[in-house]
C-alpha positions as CSV (number, residue, x, y, z in Angstrom):
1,X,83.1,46.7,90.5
2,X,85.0,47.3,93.5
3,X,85.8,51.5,94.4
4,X,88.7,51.3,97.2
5,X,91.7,49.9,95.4
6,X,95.5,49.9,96.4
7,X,97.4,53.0,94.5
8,X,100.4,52.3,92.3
9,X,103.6,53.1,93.5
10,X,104.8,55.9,90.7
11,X,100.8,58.1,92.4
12,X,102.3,57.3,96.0
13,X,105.5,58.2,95.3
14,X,104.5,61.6,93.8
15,X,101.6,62.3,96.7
16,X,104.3,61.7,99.5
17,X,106.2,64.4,97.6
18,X,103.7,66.5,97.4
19,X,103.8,66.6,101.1
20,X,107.3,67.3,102.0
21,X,108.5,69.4,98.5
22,X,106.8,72.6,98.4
23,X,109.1,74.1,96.0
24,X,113.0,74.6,95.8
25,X,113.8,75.6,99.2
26,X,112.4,72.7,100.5
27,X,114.8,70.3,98.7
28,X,117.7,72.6,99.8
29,X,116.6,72.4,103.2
30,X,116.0,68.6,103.4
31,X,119.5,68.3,101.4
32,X,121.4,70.4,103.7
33,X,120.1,68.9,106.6
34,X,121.1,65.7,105.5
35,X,124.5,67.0,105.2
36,X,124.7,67.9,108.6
37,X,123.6,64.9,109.8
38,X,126.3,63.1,107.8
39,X,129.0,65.2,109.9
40,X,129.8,67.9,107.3
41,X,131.5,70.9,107.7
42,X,131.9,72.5,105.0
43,X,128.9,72.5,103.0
44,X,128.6,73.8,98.9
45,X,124.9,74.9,97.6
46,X,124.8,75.6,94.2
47,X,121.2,76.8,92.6
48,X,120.7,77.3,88.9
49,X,116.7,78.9,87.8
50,X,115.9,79.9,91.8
51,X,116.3,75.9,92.1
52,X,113.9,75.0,89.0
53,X,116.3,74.6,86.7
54,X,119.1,73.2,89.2
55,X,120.3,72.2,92.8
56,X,123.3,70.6,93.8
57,X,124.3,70.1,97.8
58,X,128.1,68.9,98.3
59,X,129.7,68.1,101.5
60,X,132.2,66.1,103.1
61,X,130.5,64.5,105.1
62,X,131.2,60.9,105.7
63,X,129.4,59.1,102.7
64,X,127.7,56.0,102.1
65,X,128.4,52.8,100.9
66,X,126.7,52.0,97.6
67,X,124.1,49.2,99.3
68,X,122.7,52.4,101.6
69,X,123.1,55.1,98.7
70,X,120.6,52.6,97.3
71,X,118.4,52.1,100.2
72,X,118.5,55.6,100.8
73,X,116.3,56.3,97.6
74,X,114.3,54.0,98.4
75,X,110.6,55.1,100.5
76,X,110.8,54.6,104.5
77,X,113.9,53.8,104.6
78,X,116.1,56.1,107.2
79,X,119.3,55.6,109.6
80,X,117.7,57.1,112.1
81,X,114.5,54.7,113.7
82,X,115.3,51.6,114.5
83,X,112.3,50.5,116.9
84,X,109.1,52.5,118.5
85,X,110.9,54.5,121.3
86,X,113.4,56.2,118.5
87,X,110.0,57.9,116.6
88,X,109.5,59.5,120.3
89,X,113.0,61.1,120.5
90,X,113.9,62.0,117.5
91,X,117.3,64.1,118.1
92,X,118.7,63.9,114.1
93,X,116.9,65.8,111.0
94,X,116.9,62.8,108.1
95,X,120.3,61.7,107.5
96,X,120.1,60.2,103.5
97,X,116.4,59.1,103.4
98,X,112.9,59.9,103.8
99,X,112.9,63.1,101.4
100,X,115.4,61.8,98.9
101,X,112.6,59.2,97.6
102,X,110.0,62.4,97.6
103,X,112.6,64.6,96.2
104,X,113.8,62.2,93.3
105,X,109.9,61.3,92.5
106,X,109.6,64.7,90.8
107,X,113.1,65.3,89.4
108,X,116.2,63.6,87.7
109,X,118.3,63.4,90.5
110,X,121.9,62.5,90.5
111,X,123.8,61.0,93.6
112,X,127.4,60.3,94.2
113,X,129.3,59.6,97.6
114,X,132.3,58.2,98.8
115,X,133.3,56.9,102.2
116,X,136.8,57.7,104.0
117,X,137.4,53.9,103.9
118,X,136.6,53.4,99.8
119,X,139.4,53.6,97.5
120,X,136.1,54.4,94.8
121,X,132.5,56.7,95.2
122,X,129.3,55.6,93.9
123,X,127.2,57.5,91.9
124,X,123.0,56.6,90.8
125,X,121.3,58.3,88.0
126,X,117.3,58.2,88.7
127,X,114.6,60.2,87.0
128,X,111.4,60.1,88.2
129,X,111.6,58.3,91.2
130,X,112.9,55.2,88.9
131,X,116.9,53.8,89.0
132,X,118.4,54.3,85.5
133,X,121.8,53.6,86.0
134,X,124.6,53.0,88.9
135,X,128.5,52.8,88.6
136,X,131.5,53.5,90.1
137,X,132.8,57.1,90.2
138,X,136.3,59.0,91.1
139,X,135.1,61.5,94.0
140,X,136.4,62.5,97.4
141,X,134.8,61.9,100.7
142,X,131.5,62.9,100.9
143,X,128.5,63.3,99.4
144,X,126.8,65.1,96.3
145,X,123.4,65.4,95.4
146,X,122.2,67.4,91.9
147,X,118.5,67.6,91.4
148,X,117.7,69.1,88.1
149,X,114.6,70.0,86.5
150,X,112.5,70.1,89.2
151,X,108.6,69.5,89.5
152,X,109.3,68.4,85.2
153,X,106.3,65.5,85.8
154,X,104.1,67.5,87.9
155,X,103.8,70.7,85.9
156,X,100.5,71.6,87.6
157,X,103.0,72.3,91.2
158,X,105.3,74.0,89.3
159,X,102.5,76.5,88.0
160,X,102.2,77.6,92.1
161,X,105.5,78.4,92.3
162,X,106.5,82.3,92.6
163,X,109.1,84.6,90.8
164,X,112.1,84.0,90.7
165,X,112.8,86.7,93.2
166,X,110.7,85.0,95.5
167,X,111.8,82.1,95.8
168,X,115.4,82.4,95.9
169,X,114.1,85.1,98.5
170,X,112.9,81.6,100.5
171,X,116.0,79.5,99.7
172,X,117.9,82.0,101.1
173,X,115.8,82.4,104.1
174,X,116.4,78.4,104.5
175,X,119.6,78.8,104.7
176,X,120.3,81.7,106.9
177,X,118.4,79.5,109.1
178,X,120.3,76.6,108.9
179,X,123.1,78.5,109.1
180,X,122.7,79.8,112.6
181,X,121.8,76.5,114.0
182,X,125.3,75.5,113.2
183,X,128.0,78.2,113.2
184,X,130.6,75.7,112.9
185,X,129.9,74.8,109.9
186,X,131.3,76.6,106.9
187,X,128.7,77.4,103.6
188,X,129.3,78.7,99.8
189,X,126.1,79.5,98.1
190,X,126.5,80.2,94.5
191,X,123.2,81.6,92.4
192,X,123.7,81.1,88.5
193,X,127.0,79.4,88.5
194,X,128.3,83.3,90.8
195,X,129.9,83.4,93.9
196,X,126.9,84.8,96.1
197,X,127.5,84.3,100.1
198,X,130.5,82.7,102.0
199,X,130.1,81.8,105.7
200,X,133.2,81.2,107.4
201,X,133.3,78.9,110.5
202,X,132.0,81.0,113.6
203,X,133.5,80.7,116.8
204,X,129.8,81.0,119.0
205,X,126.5,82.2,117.4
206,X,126.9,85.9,118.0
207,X,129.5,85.9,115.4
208,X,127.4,83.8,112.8
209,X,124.5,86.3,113.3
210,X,126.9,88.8,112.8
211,X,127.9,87.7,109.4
212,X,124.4,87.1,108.3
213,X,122.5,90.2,109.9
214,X,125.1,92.9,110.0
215,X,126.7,95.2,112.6
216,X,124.0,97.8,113.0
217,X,121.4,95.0,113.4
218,X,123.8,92.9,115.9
219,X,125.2,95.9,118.1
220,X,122.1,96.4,119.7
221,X,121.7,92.7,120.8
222,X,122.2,91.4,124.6
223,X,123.1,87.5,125.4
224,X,120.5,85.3,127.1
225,X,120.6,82.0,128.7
226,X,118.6,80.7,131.4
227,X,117.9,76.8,132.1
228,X,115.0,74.9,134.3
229,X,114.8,71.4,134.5
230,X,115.0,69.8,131.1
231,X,114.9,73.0,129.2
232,X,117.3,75.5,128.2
233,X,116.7,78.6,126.7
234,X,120.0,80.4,124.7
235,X,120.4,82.8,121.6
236,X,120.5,86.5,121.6
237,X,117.8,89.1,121.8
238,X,117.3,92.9,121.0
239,X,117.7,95.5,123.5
240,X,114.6,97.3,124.7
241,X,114.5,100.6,122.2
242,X,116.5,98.3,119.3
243,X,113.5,96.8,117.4
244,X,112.7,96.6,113.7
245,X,110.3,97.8,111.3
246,X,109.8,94.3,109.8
247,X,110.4,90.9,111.2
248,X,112.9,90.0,109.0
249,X,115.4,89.3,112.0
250,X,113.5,86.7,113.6
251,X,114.3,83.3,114.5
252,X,113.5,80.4,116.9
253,X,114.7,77.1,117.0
254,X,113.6,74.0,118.8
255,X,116.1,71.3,119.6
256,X,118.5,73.1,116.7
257,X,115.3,72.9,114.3
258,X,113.9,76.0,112.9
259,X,110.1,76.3,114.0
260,X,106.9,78.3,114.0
261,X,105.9,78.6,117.6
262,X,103.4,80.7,117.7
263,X,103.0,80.3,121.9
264,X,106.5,81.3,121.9
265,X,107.0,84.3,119.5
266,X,103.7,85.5,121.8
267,X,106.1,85.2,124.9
268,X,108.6,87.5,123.4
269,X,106.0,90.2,122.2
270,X,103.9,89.6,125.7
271,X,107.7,90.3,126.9
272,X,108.1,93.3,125.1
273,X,104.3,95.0,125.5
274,X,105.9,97.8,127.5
275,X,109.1,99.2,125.1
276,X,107.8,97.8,121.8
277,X,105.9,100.5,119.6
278,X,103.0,99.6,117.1
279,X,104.6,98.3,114.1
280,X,107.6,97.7,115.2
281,X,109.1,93.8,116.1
282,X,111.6,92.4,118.6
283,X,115.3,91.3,116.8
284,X,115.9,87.7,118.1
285,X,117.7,84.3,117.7
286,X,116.6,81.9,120.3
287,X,116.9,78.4,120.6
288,X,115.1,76.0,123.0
289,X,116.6,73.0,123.9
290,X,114.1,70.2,125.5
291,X,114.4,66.9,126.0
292,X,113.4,64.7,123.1
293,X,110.6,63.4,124.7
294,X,108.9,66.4,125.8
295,X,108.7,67.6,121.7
296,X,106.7,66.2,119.2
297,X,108.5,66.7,115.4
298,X,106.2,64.9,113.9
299,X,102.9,67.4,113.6
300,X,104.1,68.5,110.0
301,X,105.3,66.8,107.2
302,X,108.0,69.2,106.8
303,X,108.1,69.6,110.6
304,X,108.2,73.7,110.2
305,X,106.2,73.1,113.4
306,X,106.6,71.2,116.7
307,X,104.0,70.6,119.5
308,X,106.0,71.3,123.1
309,X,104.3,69.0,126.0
310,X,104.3,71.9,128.8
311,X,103.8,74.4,125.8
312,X,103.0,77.0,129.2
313,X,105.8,76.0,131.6
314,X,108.3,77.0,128.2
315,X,106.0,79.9,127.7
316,X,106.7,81.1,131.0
317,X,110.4,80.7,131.3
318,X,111.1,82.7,128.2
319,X,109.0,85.3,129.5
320,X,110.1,85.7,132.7
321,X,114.0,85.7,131.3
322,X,113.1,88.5,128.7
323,X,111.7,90.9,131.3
324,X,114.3,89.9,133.7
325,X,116.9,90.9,131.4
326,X,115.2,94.4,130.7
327,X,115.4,95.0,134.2
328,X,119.1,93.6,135.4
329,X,120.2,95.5,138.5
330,X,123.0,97.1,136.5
331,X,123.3,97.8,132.5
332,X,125.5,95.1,132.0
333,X,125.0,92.1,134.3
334,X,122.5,90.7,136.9
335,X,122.6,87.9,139.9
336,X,121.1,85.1,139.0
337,X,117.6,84.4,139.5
338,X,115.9,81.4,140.4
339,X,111.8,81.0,139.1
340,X,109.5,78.5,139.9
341,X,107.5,77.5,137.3
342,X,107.9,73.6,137.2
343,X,107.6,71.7,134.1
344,X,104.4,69.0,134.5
345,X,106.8,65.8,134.2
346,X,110.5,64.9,134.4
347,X,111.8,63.3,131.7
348,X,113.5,59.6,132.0
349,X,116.8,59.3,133.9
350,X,117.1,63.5,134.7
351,X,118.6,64.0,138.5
352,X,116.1,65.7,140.6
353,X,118.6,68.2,141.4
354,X,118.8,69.6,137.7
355,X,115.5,70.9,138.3
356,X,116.9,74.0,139.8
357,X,116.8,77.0,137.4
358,X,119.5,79.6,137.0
359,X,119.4,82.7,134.9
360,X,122.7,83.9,133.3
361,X,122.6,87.1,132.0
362,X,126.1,87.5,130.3
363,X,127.9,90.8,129.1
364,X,125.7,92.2,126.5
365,X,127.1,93.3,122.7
366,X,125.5,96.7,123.5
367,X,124.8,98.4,126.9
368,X,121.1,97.8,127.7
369,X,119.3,101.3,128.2
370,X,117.4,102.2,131.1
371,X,113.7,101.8,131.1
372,X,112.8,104.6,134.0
373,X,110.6,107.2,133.4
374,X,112.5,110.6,133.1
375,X,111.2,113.8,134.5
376,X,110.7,117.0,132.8
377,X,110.6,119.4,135.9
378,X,113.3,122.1,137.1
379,X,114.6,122.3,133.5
380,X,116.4,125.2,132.6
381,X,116.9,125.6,128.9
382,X,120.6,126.1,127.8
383,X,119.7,126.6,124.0
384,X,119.6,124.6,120.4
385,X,122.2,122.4,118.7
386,X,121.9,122.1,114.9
387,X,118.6,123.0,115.3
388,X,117.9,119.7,116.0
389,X,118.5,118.8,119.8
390,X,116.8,121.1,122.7
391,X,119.4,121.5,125.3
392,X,118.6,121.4,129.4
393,X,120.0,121.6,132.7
394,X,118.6,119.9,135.4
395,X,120.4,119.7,138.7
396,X,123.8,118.0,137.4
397,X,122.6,116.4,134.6
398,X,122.4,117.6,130.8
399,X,119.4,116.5,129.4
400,X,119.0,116.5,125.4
401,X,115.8,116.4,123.5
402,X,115.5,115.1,120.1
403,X,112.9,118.1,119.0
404,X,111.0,115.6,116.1
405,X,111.3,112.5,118.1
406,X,109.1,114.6,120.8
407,X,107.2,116.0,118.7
408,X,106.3,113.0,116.7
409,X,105.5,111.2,120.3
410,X,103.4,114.4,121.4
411,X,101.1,114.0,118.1
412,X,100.8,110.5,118.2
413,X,99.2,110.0,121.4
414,X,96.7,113.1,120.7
415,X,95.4,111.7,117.6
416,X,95.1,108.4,119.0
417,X,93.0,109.7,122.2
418,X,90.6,111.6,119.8
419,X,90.2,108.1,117.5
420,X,89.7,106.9,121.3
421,X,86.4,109.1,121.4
422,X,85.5,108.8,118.0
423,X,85.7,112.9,118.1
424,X,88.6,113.3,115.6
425,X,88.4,117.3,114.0
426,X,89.0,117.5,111.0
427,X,90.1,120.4,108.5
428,X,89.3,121.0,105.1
429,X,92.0,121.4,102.8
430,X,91.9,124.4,100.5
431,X,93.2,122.5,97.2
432,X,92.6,118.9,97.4
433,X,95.7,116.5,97.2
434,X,95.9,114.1,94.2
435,X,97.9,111.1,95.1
436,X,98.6,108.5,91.9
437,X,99.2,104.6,92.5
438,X,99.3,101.8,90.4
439,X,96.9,99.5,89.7
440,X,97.7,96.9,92.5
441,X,98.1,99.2,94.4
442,X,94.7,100.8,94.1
443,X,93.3,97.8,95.2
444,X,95.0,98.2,99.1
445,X,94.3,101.8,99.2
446,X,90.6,101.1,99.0
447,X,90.8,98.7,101.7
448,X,91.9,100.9,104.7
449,X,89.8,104.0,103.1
450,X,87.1,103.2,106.1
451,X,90.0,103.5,108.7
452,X,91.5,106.5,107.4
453,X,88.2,108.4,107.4
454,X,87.7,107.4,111.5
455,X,91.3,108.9,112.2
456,X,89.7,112.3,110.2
457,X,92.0,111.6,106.9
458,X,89.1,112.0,103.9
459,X,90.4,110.1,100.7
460,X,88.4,109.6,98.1
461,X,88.6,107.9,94.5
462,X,89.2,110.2,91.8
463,X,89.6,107.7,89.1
464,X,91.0,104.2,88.6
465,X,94.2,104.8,89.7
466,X,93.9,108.2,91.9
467,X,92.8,109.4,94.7
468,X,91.9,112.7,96.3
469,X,92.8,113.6,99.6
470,X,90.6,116.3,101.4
471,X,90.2,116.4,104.8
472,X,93.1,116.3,107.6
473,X,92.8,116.0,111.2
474,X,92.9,119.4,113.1
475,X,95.5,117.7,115.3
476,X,98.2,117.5,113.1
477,X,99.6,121.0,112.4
478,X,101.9,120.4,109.1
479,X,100.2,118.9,105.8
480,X,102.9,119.5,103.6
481,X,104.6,116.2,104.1
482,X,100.8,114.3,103.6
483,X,102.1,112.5,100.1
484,X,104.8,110.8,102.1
485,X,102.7,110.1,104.6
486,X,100.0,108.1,102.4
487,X,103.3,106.2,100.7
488,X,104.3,105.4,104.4
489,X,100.9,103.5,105.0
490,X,100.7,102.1,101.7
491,X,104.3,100.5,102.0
492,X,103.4,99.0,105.6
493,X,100.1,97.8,104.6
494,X,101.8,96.0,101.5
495,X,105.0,94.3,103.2
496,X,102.9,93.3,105.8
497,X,98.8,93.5,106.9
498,X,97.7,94.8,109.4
499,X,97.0,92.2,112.3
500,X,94.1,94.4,114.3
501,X,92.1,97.1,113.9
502,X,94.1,99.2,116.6
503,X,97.6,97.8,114.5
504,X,96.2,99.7,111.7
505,X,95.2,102.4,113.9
506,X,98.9,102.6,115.1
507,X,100.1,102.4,112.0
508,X,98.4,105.2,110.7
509,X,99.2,107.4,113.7
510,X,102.7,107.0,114.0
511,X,103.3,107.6,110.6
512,X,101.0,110.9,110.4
513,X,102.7,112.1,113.7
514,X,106.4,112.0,111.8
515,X,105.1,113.6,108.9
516,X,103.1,116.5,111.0
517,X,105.6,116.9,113.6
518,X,108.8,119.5,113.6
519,X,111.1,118.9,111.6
520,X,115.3,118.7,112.1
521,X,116.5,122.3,110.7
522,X,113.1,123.8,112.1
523,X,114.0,126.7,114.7
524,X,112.1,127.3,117.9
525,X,111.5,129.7,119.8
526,X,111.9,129.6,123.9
527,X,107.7,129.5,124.1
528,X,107.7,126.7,121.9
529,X,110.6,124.8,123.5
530,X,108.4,125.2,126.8
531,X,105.5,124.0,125.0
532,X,106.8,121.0,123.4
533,X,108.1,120.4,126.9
534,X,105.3,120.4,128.9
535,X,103.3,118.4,126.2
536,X,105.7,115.9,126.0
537,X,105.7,115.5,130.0
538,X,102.4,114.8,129.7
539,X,102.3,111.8,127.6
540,X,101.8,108.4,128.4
541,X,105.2,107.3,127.5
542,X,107.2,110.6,126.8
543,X,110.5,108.7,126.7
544,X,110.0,107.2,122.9
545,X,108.5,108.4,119.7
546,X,106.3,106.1,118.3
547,X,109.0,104.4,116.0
548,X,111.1,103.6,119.1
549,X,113.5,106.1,118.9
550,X,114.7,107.3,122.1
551,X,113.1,111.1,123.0
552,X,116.0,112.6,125.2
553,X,119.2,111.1,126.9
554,X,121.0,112.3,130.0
555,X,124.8,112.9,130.7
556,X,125.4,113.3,134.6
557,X,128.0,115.6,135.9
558,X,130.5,112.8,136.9
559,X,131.0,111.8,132.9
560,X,131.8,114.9,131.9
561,X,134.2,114.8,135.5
562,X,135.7,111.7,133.8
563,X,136.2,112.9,130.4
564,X,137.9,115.9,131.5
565,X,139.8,113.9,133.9
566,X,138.6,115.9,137.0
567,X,138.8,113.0,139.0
């Protein structure tokens, strides 16, 4: 009996969907894009179940004739490739095939669509990959797709998929991307048959990101563009002290697509390695626009990620414009630049003379702050405000300290050096502190027990669910905030894990130093001011606390000369 045989068509069917349909926010996204590609602009997403249950995608895009609403469910079929060369510069996402047969394979899916040019719409009724019925249909222009009951023939995938939380938490995700790829477009996403986000039309992408991210996130970011040869680099990136507890507010985007790039998110940490605290991540939308033929879509089914042909001449470019626009001439603006790290090859038919790169560093949405080192000496202390801000002059300038901030950077770097030389000095705490967690959470305390003990915090098991904390490091001067401080490394360990022994290290610093340091409403007397002074001048980087908050700011004489209208 022969082994190798040819597969039947319902097993290929539902293996090529397995490839391409993770779960519902795949569908949305291969939908939407399909939408796009079909010229809509004003696009409807409607999600019953967190997508199990439901999805429909309307738009008005500009339809299809029955014969290709046909071919379009049918497997390789596309609008897109017409010979070899196309597959190497591919410049669309799907337009109306290639997912839909994957998608339909593992759903009943429902398709109508009209062109401008039909007095009538189509609409196709398939379940399970197979055609049960076709007819005319009374519609407007465009095109709707409802996929319902999703995964109902492979309940084995559906058994992977998350919470609902969760994965409306992705479709979501999907969408905000796709969203700021094309601020043009406008979007209504409804969750359970309820309104749930409008997007209006934007008029550039600092308004999209806007809408999506939210004034405080958005105020702090600075416009970037910057173009060498046959790529372009655009989008919007955080100011130096405005970064994130969370990477939430990260995107990047290849040729409009939404990638993971791991070369390039490196560039904009490698970019930030001076101004970016442990824990903390850089705010940015980016896109990189290359020539087709230098990008290869094609490395992933669900091409999440692209292969770049001079992967280090991009690498480069990006990094050299971040630092460049952390160090503009002025706060606002800078002359261009020119850099010369050439791409290997030139793509076909670009001008020799395009190969010339020019930086444009445009009016930021928030001033960028200065990145000097600020000096401590000749200070003479004036007094405190709300006993919360140290007050200095200092020739004409009035300096103000943020009392915790300096602190918190003052008793960061001094545990850190003593974890350095493994000679952390510890204290024994009179009455042992019990700290209860639930069960899952038991299981992550235990894990970074070993790293506490090396930073001199002694926590021990006191039962399933509690544990005893015992020792403290001599460094640290305040205890009575340690609770907070063990829920502070618990909640960063869970949202995210550590990636390094010294991120957890940092981690567990900077969180100890806020919880140990003065306080805001804490009095001090003129010895301690001096103190805190003169330890802070002695830090490595005195002008941050480890969370990226600025220590002190300045106010020269000539602002207050303005505001009073001296001059």
């Amino acid at each position: 009996m022969n082994k190798i045989h040819v597969l039947p068509e319902p097993l290929i069917r539902l293996i090529a969907a397995g490839e391409v349909i993770e779960r519902p926010a795949s569908v949305v996204k291969e939908l939407v894009e399909n939408s796009l590609d079909a010229g809509g602009t004003t696009i409807t997403v409607d999600l019953w179940g967190a997508g199990r249950t439901r999805i429909r995608v309307s738009d008005n895009g500009e339809g299809m004739t029955p014969q290709d609403a046909r071919t379009a469910l049918e497997r390789h079929a596309t609008s897109k490739l017409q010979n070899f060369e196309d597959l190497e510069s591919i410049a669309t996402f799907g337009f109306r095939g290639e997912a839909l047969p994957s998608i339909a394979a593992i759903s009943r899916l429902e398709l109508s669509t009209r062109r401008a040019d039909a007095k009538e719409g189509w609409a196709l009724k398939l379940e399970a990959g197979k055609l049960l019925s076709e007819q005319s249909a009374g519609r407007p222009v465009g095109t709707t797709i409802d996929v319902q009951d999703l995964f109902f023939n492979t309940p084995a995938r559906s058994k992977f998929l998350k919470r609902d939380s969760t994965e409306r938490s992705h479709v979501l995700r999907t969408l905000q991307e796709i969203a700021l790829a094309n601020p043009s477009v406008r979007f209504e996403i409804a969750m359970d048959g309820k309104p749930m986000l409008t997007l209006a039309p934007a008029k550039e992408l600092g308004e999209r990101i806007a809408d999506l991210w939210g004034i405080s996130v958005t105020e702090e970011l600075v416009s970037l563009q910057i173009t060498q040869g046959p790529c372009t680099i655009r989008g919007y990136i955080n100011a130096t002290q405005a970064h994130h507890p969370t990477k939430a507010y990260q995107t990047l985007f290849v040729n409009d697509r939404p990638v993971l790039q791991r070369m390039l998110n490196h560039a904009v940490y490698e970019a930030y390695r001076e101004w970016l605290p442990v824990g903390r991540h850089p705010v940015y939308c980016l896109f990189v626009e290359l020539d087709p033929g230098f990008v290869d879509v094609n490395v992933h089914p669900t091409k999440r990620e692209v292969r770049i042909s001079d992967e280090r001449a991009t690498y480069d470019l990006l990094f050299t414009a971040i630092r460049a626009l952390f160090q503009p001439r002025t706060s606002k603006s800078a002359e261009a630049t020119t850099f010369s790290a050439p791409f290997a090859a030139t793509p076909r038919n670009f001008e020799p003379s395009q190969q010339t790169m020019l930086l444009e560093l445009q009016a930021p949405l928030a001033t960028v702050p200065e990145t000097s080192q600020a000096s401590f000496s000749n200070l003479r202390y004036l007094g405190q405000f709300q006993k919360l801000y140290l007050l200095f002059e200092q020739g004409h300038e009035l300096m103000l300290i943020d009392q915790h901030a300096a602190a918190e950077r003052v008793l960061y770097e001094r545990l850190l050096a003593q974890v350095s030389t493994r000679d952390v000095a510890r204290q024994a705490l009179l009455t042992p502190l019990l700290w209860d967690v639930s069960v899952d959470q038991a299981e992550t305390v235990q894990s970074f027990l070993p790293e506490l003990e090396k930073m001199g915090f002694v926590l021990e098991a006191f039962g399933p669910t509690t544990f005893a904390l015992k020792e403290w490091p001599i460094v640290l001067p305040e205890t009575k905030h340690a609770k907070r401080f063990l829920e502070e490394v618990l909640e960063s360990f869970q949202n995210e894990q550590p990636t390094s022994q010294t991120d957890t290290q940092h981690r567990i610093a900077a969180s100890a130093a806020c919880r140990a340091a003065v306080m805001a409403n804490d009095s001090l007397s003129p010895e301690e001011v001096a103190r805190l002074v003169e330890d802070l001048s002695a830090c490595e980087r005195p002008m941050s606390c480890p969370h990226g908050r600025p220590t002190n700011i300045r106010f020269p004489m000539s602002e207050f000369d303005r505001r009073f209208r001296r001059k």
